[in-house]
BALOBA-1460 file (C-alpha; in Angstrom, 3 decimals):
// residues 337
<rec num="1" residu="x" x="-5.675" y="-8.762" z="18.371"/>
<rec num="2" residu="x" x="-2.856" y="-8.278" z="15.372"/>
<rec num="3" residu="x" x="-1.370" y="-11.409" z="14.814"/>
<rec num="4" residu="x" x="2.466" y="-11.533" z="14.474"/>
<rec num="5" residu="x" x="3.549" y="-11.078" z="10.595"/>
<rec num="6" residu="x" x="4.445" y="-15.261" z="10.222"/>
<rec num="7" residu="x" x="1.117" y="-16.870" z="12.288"/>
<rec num="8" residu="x" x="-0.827" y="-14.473" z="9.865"/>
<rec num="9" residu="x" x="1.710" y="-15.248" z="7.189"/>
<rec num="10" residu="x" x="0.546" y="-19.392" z="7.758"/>
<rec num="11" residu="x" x="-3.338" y="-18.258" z="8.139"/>
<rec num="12" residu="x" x="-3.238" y="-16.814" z="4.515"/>
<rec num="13" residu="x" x="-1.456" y="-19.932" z="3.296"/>
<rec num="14" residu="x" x="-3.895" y="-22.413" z="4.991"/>
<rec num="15" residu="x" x="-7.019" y="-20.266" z="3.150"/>
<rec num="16" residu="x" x="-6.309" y="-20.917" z="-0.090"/>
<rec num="17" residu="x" x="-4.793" y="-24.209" z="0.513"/>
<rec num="18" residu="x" x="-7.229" y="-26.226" z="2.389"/>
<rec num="19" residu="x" x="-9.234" y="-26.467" z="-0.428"/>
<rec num="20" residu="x" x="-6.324" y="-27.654" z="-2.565"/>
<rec num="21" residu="x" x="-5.200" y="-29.967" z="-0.987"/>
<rec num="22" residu="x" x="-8.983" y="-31.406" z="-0.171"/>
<rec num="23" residu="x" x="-9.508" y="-31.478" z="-4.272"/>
<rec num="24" residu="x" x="-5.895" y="-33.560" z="-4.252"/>
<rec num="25" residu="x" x="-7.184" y="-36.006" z="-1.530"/>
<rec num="26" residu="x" x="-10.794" y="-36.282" z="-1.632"/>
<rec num="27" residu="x" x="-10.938" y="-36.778" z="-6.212"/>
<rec num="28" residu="x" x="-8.737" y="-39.694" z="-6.372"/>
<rec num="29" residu="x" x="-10.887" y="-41.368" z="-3.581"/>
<rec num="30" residu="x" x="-13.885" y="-41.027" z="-5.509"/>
<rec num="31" residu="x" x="-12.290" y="-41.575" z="-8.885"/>
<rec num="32" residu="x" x="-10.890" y="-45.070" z="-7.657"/>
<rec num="33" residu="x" x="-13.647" y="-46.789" z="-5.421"/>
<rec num="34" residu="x" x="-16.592" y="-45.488" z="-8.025"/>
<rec num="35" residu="x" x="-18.177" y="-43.318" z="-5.053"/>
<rec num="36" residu="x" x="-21.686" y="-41.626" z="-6.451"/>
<rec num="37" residu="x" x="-20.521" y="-38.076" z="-7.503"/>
<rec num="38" residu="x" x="-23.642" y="-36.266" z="-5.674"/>
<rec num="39" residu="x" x="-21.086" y="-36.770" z="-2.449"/>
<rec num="40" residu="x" x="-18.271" y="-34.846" z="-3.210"/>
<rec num="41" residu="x" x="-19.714" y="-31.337" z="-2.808"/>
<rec num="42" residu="x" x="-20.069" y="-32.667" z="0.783"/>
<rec num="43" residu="x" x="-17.076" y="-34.743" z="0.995"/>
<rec num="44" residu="x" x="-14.830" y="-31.837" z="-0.168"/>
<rec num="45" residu="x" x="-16.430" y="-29.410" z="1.732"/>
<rec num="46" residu="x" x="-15.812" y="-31.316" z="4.781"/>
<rec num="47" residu="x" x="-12.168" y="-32.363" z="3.647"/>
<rec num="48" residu="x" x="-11.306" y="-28.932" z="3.305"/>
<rec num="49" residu="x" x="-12.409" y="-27.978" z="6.757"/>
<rec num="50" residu="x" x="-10.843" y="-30.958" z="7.502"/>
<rec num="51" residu="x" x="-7.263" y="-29.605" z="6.179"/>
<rec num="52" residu="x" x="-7.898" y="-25.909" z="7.610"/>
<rec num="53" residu="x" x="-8.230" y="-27.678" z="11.550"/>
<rec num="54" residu="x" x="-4.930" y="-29.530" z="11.225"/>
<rec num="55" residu="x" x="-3.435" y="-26.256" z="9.553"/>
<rec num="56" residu="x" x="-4.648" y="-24.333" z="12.550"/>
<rec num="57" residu="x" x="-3.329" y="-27.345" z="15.077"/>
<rec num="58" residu="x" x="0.344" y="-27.082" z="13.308"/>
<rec num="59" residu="x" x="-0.037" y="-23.423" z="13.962"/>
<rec num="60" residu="x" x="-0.763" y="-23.613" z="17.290"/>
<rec num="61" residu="x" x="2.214" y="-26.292" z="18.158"/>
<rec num="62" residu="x" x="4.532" y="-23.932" z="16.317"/>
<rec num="63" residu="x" x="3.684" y="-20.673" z="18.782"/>
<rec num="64" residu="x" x="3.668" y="-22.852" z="21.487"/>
<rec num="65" residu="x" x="6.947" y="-24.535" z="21.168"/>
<rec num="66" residu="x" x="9.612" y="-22.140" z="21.834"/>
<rec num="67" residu="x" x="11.344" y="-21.139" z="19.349"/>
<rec num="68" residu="x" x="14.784" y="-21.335" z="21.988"/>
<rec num="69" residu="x" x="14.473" y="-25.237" z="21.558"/>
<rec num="70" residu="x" x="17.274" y="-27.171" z="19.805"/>
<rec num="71" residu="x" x="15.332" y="-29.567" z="18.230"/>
<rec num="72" residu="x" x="11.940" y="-27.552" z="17.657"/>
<rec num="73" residu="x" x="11.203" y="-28.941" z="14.209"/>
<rec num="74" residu="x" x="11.277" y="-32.367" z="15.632"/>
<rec num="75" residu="x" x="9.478" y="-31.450" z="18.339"/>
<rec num="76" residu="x" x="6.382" y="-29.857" z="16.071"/>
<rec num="77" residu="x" x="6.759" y="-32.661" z="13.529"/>
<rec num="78" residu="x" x="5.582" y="-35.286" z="16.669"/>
<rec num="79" residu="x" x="3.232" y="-33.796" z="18.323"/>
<rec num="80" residu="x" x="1.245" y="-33.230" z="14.964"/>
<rec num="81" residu="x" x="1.463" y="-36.869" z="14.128"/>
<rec num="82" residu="x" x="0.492" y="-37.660" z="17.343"/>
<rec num="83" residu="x" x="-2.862" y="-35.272" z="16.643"/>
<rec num="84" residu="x" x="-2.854" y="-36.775" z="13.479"/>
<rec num="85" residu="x" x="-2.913" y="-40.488" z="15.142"/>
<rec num="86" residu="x" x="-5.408" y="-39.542" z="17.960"/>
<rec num="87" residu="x" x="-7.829" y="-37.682" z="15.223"/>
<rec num="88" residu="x" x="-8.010" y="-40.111" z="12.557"/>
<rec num="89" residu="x" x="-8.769" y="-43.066" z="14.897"/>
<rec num="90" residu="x" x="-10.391" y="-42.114" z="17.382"/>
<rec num="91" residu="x" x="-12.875" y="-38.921" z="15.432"/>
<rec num="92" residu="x" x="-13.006" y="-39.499" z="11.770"/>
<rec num="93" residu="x" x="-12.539" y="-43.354" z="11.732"/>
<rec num="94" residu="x" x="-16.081" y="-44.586" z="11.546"/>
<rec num="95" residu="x" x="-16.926" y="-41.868" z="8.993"/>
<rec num="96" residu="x" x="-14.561" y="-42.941" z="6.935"/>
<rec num="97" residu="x" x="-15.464" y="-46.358" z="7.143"/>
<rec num="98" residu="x" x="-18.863" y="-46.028" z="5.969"/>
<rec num="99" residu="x" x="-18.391" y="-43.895" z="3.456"/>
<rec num="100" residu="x" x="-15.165" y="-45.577" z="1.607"/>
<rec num="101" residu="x" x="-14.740" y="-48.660" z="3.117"/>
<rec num="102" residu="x" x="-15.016" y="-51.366" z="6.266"/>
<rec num="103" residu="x" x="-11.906" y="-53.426" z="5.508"/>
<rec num="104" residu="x" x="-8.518" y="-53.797" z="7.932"/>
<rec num="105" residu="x" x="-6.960" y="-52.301" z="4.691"/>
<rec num="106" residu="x" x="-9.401" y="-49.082" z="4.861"/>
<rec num="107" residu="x" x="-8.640" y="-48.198" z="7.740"/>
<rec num="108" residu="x" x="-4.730" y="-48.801" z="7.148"/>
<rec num="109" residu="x" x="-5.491" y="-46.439" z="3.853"/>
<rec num="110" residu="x" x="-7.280" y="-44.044" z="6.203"/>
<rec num="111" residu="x" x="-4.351" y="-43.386" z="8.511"/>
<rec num="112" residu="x" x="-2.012" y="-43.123" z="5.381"/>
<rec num="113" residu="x" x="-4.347" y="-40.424" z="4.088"/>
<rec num="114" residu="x" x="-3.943" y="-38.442" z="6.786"/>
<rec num="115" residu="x" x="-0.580" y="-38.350" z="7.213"/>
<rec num="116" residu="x" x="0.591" y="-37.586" z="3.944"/>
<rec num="117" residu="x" x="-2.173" y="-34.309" z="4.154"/>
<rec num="118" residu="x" x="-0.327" y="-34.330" z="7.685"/>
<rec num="119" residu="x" x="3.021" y="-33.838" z="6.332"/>
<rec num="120" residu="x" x="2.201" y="-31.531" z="2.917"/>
<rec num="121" residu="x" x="0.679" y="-29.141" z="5.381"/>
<rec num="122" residu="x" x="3.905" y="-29.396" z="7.635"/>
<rec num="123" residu="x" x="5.998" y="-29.006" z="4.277"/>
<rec num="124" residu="x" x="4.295" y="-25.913" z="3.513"/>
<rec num="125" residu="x" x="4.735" y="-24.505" z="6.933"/>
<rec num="126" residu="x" x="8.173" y="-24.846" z="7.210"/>
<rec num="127" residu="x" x="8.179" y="-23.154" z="2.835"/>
<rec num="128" residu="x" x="6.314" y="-20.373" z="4.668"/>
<rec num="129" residu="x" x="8.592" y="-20.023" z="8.260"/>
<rec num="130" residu="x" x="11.809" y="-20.110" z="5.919"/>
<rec num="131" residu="x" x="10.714" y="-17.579" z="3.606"/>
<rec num="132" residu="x" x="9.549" y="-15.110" z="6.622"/>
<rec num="133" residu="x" x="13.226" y="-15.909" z="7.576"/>
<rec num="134" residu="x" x="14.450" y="-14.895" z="4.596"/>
<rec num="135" residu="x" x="12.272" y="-11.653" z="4.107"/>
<rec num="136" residu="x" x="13.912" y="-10.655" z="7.835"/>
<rec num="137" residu="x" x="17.029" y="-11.094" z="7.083"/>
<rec num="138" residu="x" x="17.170" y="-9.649" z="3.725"/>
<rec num="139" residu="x" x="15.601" y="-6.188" z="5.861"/>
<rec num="140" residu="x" x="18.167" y="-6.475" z="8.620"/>
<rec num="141" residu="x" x="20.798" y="-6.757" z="5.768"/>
<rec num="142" residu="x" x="19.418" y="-3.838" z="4.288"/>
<rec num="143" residu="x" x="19.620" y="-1.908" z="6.999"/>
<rec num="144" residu="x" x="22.619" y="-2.797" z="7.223"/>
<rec num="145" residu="x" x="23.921" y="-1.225" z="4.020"/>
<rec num="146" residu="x" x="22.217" y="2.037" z="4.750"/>
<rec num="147" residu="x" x="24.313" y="2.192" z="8.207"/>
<rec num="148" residu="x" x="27.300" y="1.103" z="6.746"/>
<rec num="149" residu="x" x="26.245" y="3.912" z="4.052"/>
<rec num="150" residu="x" x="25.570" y="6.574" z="6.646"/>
<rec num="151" residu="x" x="29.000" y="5.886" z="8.413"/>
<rec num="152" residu="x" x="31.144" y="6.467" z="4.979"/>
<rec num="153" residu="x" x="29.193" y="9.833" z="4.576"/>
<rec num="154" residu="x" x="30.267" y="10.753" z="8.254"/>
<rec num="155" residu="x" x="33.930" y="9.281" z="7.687"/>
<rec num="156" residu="x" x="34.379" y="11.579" z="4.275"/>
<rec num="157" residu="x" x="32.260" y="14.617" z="6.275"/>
<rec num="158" residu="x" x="34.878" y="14.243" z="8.736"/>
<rec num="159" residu="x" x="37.549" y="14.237" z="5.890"/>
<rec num="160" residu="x" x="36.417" y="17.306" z="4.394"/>
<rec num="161" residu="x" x="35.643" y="19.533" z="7.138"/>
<rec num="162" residu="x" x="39.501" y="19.805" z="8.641"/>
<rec num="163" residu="x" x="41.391" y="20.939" z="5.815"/>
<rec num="164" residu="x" x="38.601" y="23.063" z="4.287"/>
<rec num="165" residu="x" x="37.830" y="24.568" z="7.134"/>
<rec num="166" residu="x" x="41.758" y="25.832" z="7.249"/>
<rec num="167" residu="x" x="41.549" y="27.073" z="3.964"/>
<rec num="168" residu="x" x="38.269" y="29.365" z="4.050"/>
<rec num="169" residu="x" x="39.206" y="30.437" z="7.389"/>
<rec num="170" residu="x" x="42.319" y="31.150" z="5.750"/>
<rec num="171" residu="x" x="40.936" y="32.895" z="2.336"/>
<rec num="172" residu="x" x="38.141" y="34.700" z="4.233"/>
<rec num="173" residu="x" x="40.266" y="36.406" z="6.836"/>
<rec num="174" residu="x" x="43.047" y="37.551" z="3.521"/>
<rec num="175" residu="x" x="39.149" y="38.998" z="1.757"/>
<rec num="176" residu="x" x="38.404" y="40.992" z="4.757"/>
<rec num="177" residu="x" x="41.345" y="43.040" z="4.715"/>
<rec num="178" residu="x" x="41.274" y="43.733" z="0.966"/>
<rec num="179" residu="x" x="37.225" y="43.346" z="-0.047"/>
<rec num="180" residu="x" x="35.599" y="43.522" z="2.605"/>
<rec num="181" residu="x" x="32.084" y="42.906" z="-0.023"/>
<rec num="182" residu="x" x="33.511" y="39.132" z="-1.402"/>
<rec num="183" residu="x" x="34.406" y="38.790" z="2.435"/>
<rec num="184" residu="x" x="30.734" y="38.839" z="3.597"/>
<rec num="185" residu="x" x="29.336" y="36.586" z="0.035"/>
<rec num="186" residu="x" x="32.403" y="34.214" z="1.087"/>
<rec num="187" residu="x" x="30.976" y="34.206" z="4.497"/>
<rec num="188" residu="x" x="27.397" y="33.589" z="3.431"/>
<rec num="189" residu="x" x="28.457" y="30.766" z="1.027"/>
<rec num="190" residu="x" x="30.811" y="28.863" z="3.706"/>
<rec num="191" residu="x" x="27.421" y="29.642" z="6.050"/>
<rec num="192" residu="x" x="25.342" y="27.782" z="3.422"/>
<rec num="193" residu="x" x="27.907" y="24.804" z="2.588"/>
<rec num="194" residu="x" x="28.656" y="24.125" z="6.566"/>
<rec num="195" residu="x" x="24.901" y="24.211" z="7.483"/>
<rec num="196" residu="x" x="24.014" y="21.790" z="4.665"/>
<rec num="197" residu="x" x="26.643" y="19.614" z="4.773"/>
<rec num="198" residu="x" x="25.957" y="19.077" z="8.549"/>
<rec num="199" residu="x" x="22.356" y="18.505" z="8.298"/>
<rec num="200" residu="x" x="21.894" y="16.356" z="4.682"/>
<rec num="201" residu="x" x="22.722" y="12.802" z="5.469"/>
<rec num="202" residu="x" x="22.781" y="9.642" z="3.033"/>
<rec num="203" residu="x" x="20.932" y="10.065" z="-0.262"/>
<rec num="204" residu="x" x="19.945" y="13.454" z="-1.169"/>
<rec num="205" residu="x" x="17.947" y="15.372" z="-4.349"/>
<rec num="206" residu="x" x="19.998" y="16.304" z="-7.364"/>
<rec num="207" residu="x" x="19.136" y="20.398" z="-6.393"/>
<rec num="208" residu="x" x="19.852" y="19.985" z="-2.810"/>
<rec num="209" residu="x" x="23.514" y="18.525" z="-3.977"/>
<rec num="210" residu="x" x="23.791" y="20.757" z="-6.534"/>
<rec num="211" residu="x" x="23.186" y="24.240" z="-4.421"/>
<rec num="212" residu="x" x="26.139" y="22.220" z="-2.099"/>
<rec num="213" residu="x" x="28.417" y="22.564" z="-5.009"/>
<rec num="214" residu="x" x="26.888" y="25.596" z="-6.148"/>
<rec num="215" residu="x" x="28.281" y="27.576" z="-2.585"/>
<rec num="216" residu="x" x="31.227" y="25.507" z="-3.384"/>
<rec num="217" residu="x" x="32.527" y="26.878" z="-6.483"/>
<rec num="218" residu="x" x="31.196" y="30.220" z="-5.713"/>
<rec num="219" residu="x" x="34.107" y="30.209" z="-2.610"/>
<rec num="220" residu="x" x="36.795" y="28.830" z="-5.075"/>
<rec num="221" residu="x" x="35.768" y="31.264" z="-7.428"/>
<rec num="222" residu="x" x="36.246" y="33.666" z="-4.831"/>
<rec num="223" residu="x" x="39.400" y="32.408" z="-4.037"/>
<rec num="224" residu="x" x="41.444" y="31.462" z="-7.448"/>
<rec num="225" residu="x" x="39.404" y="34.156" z="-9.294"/>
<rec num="226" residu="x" x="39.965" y="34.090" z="-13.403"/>
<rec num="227" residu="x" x="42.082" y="30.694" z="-12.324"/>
<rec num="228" residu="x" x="38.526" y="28.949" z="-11.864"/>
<rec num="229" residu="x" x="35.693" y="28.957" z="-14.644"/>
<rec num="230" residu="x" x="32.698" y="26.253" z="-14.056"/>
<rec num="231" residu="x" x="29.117" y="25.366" z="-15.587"/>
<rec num="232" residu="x" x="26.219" y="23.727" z="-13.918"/>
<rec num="233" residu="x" x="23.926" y="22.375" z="-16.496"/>
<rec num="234" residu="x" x="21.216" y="20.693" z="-15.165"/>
<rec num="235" residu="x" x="17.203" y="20.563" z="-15.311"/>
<rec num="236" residu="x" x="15.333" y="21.951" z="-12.911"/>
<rec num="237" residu="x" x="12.925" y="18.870" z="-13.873"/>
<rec num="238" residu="x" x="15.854" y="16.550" z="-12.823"/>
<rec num="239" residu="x" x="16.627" y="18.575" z="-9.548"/>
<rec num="240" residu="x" x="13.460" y="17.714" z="-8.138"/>
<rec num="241" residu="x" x="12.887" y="14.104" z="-9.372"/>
<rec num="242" residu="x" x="16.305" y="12.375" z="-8.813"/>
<rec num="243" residu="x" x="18.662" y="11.731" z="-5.458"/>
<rec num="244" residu="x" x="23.038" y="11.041" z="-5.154"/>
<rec num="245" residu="x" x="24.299" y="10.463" z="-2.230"/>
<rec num="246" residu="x" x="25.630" y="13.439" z="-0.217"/>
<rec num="247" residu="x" x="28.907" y="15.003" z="-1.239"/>
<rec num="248" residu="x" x="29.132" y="12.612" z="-4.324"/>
<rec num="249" residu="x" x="29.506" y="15.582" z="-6.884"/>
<rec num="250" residu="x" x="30.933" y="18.010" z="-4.654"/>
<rec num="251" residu="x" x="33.691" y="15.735" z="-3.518"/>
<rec num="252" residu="x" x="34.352" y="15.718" z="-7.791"/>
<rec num="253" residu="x" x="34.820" y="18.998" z="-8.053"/>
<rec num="254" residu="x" x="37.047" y="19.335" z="-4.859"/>
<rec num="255" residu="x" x="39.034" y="16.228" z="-6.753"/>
<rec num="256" residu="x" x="39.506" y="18.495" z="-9.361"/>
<rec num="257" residu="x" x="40.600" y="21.499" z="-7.676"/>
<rec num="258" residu="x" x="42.198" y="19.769" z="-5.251"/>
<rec num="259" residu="x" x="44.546" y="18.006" z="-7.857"/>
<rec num="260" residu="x" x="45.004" y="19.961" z="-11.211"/>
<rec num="261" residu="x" x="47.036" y="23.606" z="-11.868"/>
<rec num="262" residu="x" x="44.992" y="26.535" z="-11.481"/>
<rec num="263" residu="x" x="46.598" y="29.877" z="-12.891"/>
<rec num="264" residu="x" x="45.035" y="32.679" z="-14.877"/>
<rec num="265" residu="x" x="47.412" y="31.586" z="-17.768"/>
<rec num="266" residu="x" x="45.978" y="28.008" z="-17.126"/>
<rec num="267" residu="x" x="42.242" y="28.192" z="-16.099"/>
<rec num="268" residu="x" x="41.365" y="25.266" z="-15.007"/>
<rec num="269" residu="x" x="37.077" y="24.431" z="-16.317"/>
<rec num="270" residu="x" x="34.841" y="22.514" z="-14.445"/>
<rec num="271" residu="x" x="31.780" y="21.930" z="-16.645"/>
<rec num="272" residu="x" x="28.272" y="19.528" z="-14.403"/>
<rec num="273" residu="x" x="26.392" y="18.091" z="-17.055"/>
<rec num="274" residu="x" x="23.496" y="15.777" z="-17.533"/>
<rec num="275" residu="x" x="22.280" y="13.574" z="-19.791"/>
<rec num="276" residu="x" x="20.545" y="10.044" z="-20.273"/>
<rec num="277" residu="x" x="19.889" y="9.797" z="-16.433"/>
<rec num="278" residu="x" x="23.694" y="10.361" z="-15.450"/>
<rec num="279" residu="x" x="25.540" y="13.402" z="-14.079"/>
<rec num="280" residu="x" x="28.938" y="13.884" z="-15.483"/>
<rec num="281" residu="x" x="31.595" y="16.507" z="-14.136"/>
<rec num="282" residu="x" x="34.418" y="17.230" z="-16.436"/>
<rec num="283" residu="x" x="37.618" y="18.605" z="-16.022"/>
<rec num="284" residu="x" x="40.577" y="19.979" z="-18.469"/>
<rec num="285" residu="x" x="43.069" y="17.806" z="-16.976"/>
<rec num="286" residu="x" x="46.412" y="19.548" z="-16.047"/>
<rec num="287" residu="x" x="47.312" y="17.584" z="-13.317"/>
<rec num="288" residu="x" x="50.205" y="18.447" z="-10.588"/>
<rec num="289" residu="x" x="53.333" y="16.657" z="-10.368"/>
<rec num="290" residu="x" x="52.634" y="16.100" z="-6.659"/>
<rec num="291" residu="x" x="49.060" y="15.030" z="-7.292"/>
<rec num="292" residu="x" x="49.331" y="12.073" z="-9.812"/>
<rec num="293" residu="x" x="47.624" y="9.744" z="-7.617"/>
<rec num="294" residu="x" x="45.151" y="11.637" z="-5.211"/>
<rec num="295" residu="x" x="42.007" y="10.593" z="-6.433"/>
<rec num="296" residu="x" x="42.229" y="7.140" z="-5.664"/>
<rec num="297" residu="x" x="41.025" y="7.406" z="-1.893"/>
<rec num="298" residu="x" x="37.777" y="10.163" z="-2.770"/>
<rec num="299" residu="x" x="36.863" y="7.792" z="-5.774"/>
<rec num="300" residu="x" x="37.117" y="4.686" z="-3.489"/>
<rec num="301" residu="x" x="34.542" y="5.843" z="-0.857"/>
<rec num="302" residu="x" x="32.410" y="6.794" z="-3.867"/>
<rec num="303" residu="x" x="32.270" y="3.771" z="-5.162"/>
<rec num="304" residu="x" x="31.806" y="2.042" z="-2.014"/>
<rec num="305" residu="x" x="28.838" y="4.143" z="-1.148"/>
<rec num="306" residu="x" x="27.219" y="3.228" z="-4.584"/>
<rec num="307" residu="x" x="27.696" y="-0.027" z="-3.791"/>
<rec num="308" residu="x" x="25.800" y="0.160" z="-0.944"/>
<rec num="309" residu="x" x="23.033" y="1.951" z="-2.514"/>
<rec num="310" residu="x" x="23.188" y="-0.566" z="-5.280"/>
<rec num="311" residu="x" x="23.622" y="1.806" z="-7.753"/>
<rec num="312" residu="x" x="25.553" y="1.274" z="-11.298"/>
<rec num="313" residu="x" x="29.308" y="1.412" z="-11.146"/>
<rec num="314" residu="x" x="30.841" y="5.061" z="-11.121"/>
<rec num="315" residu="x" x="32.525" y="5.934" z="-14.699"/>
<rec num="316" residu="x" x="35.865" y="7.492" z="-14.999"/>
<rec num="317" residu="x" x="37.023" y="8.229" z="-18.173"/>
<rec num="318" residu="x" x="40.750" y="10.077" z="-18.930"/>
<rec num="319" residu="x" x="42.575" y="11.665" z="-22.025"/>
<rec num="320" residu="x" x="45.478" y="13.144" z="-22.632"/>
<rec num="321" residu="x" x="43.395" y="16.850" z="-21.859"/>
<rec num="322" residu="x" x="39.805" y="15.693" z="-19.965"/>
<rec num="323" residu="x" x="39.507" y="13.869" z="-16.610"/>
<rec num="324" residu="x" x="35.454" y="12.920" z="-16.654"/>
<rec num="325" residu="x" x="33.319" y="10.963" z="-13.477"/>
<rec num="326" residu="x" x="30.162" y="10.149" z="-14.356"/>
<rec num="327" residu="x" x="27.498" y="8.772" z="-11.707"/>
<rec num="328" residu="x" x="24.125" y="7.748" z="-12.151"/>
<rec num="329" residu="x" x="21.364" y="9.321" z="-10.710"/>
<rec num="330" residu="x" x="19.185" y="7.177" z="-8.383"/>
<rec num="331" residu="x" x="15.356" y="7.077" z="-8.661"/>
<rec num="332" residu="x" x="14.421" y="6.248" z="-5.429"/>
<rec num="333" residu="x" x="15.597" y="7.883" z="-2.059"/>
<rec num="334" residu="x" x="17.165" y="4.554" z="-0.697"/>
<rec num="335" residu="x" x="18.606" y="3.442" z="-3.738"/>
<rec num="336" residu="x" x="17.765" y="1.747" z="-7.303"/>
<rec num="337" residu="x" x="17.817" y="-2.054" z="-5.414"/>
């Protein structure tokens, strides 16, 4: 039968401390009241069996007191000094006698003995019960974060669908009047950007992200034409080997289009780099009048969902000509914590 994770948690601990703590209590004895040495192979032998049965008692008062009771550690902290009591008078007493001592004061020094092993061992199950604690609720709080997580990627999917829908319907139904061949790739890119932004949750890889932003531009391309120019210049090595969180990059480039003039005259560049670990997307800023301020709620959720992921803080960086985001990418596929 599998134990649960802290009554095999205490087992481990009493192993390799039951001898300890017999070396601690059995050395001084025989250091103090000149005891022939030949004895203590015995004597700790037996000591540390000793310390392994009331290890195995305190384990068996703390699954059977319920764990619902509002004073529990005062009720396991009793009933193993009353073990404690009924063992070293009634079992061990004239052993101990015989071998260390006859006096009134022996056997006083005999019951002391046993309850300071007594309470170390209680010490150290209580070190090991709060740190099980500890390790539980650091996973619940962990899971946590990745719901919290998985709720900001539905809130911004949610954000981005509406209005982008409208304008592809919008663009794709002007392209099938006019070209009715950039009408059909349109189609198959918005086809390839719905399904994947439906189905990728949380963290993805860099290439699965990238081919996201990839049907992305293509559309805008599409759309704005000589207006749009962009670069993707990333690794394939780094594609495979490092994860963002869904939408992180695309919802960069959408910033950019989204708030910056876009004219033949005025191309507007949109260059994904990477370097050193870290994907940058840079933009020649020529920002709209209207638009001065309508990054502030994408880049927000961003950081927020780095946060969660315990990630490093996203970068912005602005001139009087570039607008630059730079996020690093994670190593592992729930996070860098």
């Amino acid at each position: 039968m599998k134990l649960p994770r802290p009554i095999a948690k205490q087992f481990k601990v009493a192993a390799y401390s039951s001898p300890a703590i017999s070396a601690l209590t059995v050395t001084p004895l025989f250091l103090l009241r000149n005891i022939p040495f030949e004895l203590y192979p015995w004597t700790f032998g037996i000591a540390a069996l000793l310390v392994f049965i009331f290890w195995t008692v305190n384990i068996g008062i703390y699954r059977m007191v319920s764990r619902d009771a509002r004073d529990r550690n005062r009720v396991r902290y009793l009933a193993s000094y009353a073990f404690c009591i009924l063992f070293s008078f009634f079992l061990f007493h004239d052993l101990f006698q015989e071998h260390f001592g006859s006096s009134r004061s022996g056997l006083h020094f005999h019951v002391i003995i046993f309850f300071a092993v007594d309470t170390v061992i209680l010490i150290l199950q209580d070190l090991v019960v709060t740190r099980e604690k500890n390790v539980r609720i650091e996973l619940e709080n962990s899971r946590l974060h990745m719901r919290d997580m998985e709720a900001m990627n539905l809130r911004l999917a949610q954000q981005v669908h509406p209005h982008f829908l409208f304008n592809s319907l919008s663009t794709l139904k002007a392209l099938i009047s006019v070209a009715p061949e950039q009408a059909t790739e349109y189609l198959v890119r918005l086809s390839g950007f719905l399904r994947s932004s439906m189905t990728d949750k949380g963290v993805v890889r860099v290439g699965r992200e990238l081919e996201l932003c990839a049907d992305y531009l293509a559309m805008q391309q599409i759309r704005f034409g000589e207006a749009l120019r962009y670069s993707i210049e990333v690794p394939e090595e780094v594609r495979g080997a490092y994860f963002v969180p869904v939408f992180s990059v695309q919802l960069l480039i959408e910033n950019a289009i989204k708030h910056n003039v876009l004219t033949p005259d005025r191309p507007l560049s949109i260059d994904i780099v990477y370097r050193d670990g870290v994907i940058t997307v840079n933009n020649n800023l020529q920002r709209k009048a209207a638009g001065s301020d309508g990054n502030a709620s994408g880049l927000i959720n961003l950081r927020e969902r780095y946060q969660a992921l315990g990630g490093d803080p996203v970068r912005i960086e602005e001139t009087t000509d570039l607008f630059s985001v730079s996020i690093k990418l994670l190593i592992h596929e729930y996070g860098d914590h």
